[in-house]
N, C-alpha and C positions, 0 to 999 in steps of 0.2 A: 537545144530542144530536139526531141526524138522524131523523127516521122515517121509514119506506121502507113504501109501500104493499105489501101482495100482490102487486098486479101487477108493481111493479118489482124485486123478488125474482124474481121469474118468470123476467122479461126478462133481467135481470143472470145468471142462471141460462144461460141458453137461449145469451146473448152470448157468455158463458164457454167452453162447452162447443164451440161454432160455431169461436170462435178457435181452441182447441186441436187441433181436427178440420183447420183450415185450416194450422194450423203446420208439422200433420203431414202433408198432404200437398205443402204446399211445401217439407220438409224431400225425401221420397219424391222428388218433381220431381227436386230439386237432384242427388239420388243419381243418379237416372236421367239427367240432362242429363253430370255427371259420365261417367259410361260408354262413353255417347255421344259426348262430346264427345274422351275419352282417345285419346292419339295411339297408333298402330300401327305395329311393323315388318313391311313387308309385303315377303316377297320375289319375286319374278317370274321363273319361267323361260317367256321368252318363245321356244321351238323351240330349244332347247339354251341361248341367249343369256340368262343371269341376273344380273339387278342388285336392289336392296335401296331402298325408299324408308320416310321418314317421315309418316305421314299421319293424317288424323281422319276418315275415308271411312268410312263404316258398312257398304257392300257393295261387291261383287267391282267391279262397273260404274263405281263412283264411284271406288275404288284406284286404276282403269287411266285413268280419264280424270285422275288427280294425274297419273301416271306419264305423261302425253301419249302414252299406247298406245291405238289403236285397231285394232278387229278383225271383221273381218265375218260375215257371215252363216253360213258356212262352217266358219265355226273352231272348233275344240274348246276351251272353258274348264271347265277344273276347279279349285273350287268351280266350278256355274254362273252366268253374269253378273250374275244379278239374289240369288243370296245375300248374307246377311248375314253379317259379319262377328262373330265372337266372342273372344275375347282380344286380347291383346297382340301375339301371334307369329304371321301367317299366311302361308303358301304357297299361291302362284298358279299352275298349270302352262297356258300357251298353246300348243297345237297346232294348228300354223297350216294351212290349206289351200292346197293348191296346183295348175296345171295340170298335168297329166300325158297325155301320149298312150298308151294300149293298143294293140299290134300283137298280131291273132292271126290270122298267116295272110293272108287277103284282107281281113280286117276291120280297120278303125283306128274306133275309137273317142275323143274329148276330153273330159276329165272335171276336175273342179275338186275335192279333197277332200282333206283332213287322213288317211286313213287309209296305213300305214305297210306292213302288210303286203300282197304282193302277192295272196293270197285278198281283200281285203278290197275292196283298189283296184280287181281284176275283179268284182269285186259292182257298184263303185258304177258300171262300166261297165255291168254287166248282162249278165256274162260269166261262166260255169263255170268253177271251175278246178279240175282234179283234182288231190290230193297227188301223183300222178306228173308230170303235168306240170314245165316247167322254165320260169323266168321271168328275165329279165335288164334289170334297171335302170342304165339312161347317160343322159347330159347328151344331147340332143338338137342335131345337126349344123345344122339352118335352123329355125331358132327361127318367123322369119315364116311359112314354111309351116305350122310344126304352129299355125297361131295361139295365139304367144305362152306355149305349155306350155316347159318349161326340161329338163323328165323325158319318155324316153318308155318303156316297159316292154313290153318282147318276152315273147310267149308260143311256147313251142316245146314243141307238143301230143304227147304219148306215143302210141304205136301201138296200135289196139284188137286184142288177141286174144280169140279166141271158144275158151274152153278149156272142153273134156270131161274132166273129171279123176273114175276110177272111175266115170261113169254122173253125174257132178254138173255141168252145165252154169251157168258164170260168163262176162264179160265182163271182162277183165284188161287194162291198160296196163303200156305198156314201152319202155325206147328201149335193149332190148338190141338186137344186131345178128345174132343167131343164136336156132336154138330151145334149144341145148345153153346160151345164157349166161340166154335166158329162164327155163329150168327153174330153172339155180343161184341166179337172182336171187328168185325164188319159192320158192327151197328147197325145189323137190320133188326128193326124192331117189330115184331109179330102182331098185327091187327086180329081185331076179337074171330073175324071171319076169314083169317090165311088158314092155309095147309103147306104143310113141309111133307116131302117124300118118305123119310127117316126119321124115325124116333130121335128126339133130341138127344139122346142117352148114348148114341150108336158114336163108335168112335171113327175117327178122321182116318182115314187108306189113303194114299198115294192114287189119284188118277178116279174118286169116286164122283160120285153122279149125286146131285143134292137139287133138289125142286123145290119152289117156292110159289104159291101163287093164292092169288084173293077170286071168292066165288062171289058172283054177283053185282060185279061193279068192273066198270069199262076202265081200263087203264092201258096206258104207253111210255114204252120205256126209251129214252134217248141218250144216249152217248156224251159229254159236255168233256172238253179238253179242261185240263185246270195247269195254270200258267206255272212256270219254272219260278224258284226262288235265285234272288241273284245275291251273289258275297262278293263285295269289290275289296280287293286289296288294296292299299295305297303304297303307293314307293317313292323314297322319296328322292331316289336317283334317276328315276323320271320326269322328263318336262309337261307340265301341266299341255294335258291334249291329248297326252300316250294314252292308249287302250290295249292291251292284250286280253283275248278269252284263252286263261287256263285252261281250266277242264269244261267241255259244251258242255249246256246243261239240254234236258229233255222235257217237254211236256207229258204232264200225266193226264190220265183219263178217268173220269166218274162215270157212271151209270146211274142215268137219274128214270124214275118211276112218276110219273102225274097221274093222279085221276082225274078225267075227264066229263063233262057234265056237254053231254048231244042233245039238242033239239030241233027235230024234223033235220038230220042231217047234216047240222053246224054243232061246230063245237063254243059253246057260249058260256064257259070257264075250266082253267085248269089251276090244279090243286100238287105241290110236290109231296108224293106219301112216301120217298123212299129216295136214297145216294148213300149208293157203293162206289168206293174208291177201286177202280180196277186196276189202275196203273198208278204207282206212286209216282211224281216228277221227280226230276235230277238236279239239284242245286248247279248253277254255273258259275264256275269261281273267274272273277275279272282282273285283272292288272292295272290301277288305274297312276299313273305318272300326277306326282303334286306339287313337283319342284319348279318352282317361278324362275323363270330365263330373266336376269337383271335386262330393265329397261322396256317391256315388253308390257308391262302391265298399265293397268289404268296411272294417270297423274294429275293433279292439278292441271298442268302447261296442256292436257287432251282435253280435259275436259268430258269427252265422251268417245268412251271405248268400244270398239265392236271384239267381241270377245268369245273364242269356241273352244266348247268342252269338250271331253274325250268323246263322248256321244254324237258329236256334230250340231249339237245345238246351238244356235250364237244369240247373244245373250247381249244387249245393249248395257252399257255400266256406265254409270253417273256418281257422282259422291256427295254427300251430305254433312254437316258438324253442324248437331244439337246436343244435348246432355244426353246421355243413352240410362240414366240409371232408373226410369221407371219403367220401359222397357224390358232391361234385363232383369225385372224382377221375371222373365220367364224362365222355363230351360232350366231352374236351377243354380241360376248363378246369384240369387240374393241381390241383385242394384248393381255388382259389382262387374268392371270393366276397367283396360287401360288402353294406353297409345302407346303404339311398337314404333322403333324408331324412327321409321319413314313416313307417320301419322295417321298409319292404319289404325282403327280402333279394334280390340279385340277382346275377346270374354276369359275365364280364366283359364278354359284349355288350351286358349291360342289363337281361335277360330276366329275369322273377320266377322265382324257382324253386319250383317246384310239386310235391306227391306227389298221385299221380292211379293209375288202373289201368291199368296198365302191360300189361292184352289188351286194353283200345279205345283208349289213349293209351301206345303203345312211348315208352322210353326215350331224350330226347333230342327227341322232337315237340314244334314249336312249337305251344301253342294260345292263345286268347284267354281274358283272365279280368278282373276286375272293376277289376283294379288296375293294368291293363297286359299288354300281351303277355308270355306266359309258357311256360317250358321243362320240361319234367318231368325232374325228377330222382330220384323218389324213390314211393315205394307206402307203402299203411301198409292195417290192418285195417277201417279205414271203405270203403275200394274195393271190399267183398263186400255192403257194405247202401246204400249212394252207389254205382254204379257209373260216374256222370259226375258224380261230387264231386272238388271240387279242395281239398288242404290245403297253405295259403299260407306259405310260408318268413318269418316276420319276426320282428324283438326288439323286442315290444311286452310279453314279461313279464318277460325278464331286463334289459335295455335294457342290455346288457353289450357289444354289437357283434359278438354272434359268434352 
């Protein structure tokens, strides 16, 4: 029989333990080198041109140098170049930059840039461009003279009117050719008892003086902001929550005209006789991320999810399995609906189908939820104590398919 010091129990202890530690993290390693090392389909639209490669690239920069694409300084890549890559399946969008010439007038300006819209491309000129204005993009006739631009983009600037409409003085653009098509373009509509400065006949100058005004009746003209339009993008190499604003958008501005009805002093009704649009608003386009992070979302085992959107609203989520087919007689989808693998229920675009409050979330509103982008179809009694709770269509208790 062997006898084993103290100390060597120790040691033999201490060795034991060290290896096992060591096992596990070269096991850990392995996993991670694994990951790493997994191939990818990555697909590439490179400026409409999209092709598909196989690769072990870990970020966007490493993908496109497989692909032997390169891109310069200029160029728009979404993901950006130095992201990392996450699953199996990735989409790359390259928008490429390009030279362009801007003509406005006596100005030419030469500018290099990926942006598509013509507000955006006179930005990068460092050029105004009002929604009246008129823009026109062609292949440019001597390429060597505009040095080497392939685009040039005509600006053809609207006419500044200086309009008095009832005592409210605005600055208006237009490329009517008359004051009688200026008004109808402006939809101000002529009361039996207005007067205009100018013969309706008179044509439209650059920087003229136009009056408008009602004889005999008290009226007040106020300013009212009118709210931006918003365009969300979805991408679906984002994780549900992302928000990026593209391009800001702007609030426009109306002029609104009321007649007024005073007695002894108070004004004891008002009446809108008139709304000019004096500012058009700016669409803002959004970034909105829709990719569900595995494990993250609602499940049976939660039961009840607290859940925020790209907006920061958090959103309680619960789930439900009933038949959804009289339901989805809304929206268009005829009764019809299935269950996606994991026993989401979903309609025929895909959409989860959702009961939500149907006065902050009408009928038919796509919104985001934990499980995937989702369509409302439905309300229930939780929407009076949750009023941005979502309860999620799936056959996690019947597991019946319906």
């Amino acid at each position: 029989m062997v006898k084993l010091t103290l100390a060597a129990v120790f040691a033999l202890i201490i060795f034991g333990t060290t290896g096992i530690a060591m096992a596990s993290s070269e096991s850990s390693a392995d996993n991670s080198a694994k990951v790493s090392n997994a191939q990818r389909l990555i697909t590439i639209n490179d400026n409409g041109t999209e092709r598909t490669i196989l690769t072990r690239a870990t970020t966007v920069g490493d993908a496109l140098k497989d692909a032997n694409i390169t891109t310069s300084a200029d160029d728009d890549i979404e993901p950006k170049i130095n992201a990392k890559l996450d699953g199996t399946s990735v989409k790359i969008n390259i928008y490429r930059a390009r030279p362009i010439v801007v003509v406005d007038g006596a100005r030419t300006v030469r500018v290099v840039t990926m942006a598509q819209s013509p507000t955006a491309v006179a930005a990068v000129a460092g050029i105004k461009l009002y929604p009246e204005d008129k823009t026109a993009t062609e292949p440019v006739r001597n390429i060597l003279a505009a040095g080497g631009a392939g685009l040039q983009m005509s600006i053809t600037r609207a006419k500044v009117v200086n309009m008095k409409l009832y005592g409210q003085a605005s600055e208006m653009r237009t490329h009517a050719a008359t004051v009688r098509e200026f008004l109808n373009e402006k939809k101000v509509a002529l009361g039996p008892d207005d007067v205009v400065s100018l013969d309706l006949n008179t044509k439209i100058t650059d920087g003229m003086n136009l009056e408008v005004w009602r004889n005999g009746i008290q009226t007040i003209t106020v300013d009212e902001e009118i709210a931006f339009e918003v365009e969300q993008v979805r991408d679906m190499n984002r994780e549900v929550g992302y928000r990026e604003i593209k391009e800001a958008g702007a609030s426009g501005q109306r002029s609104v005209v009321y007649e007024i009805e005073m007695l002894n002093g108070e004004e004891i009704s008002r009446r809108e006789i008139q709304s000019v649009v004096t500012k058009q608003p700016t669409k803002q386009i959004e970034i909105i991320g829709v990719k569900v992070k595995p494990g993250t979302g609602l499940t049976k085992a939660k039961g009840v999810n607290q859940f925020k959107d790209s907006n920061g609203v958090i959103h309680r989520e619960t789930y439900y399995d009933l038949p959804m087919s009289r339901v989805m007689q809304n929206c268009g989808q005829g009764g019809h609906y299935t269950v996606r693998d994991d026993g989401v229920k979903v309609d025929r675009d895909g959409y989860v189908i959702i009961a939500a409050n149907l006065h902050l979330y009408p009928r038919c509103s796509v919104v985001e939820t934990s499980v995937g982008l989702g369509k409302v179809y439905d309300t229930g009694g939780f929407a009076a104590v949750h009023p941005h709770g979502w309860d999620i269509a799936t056959d996690w208790t019947n597991y019946d398919g319906r």
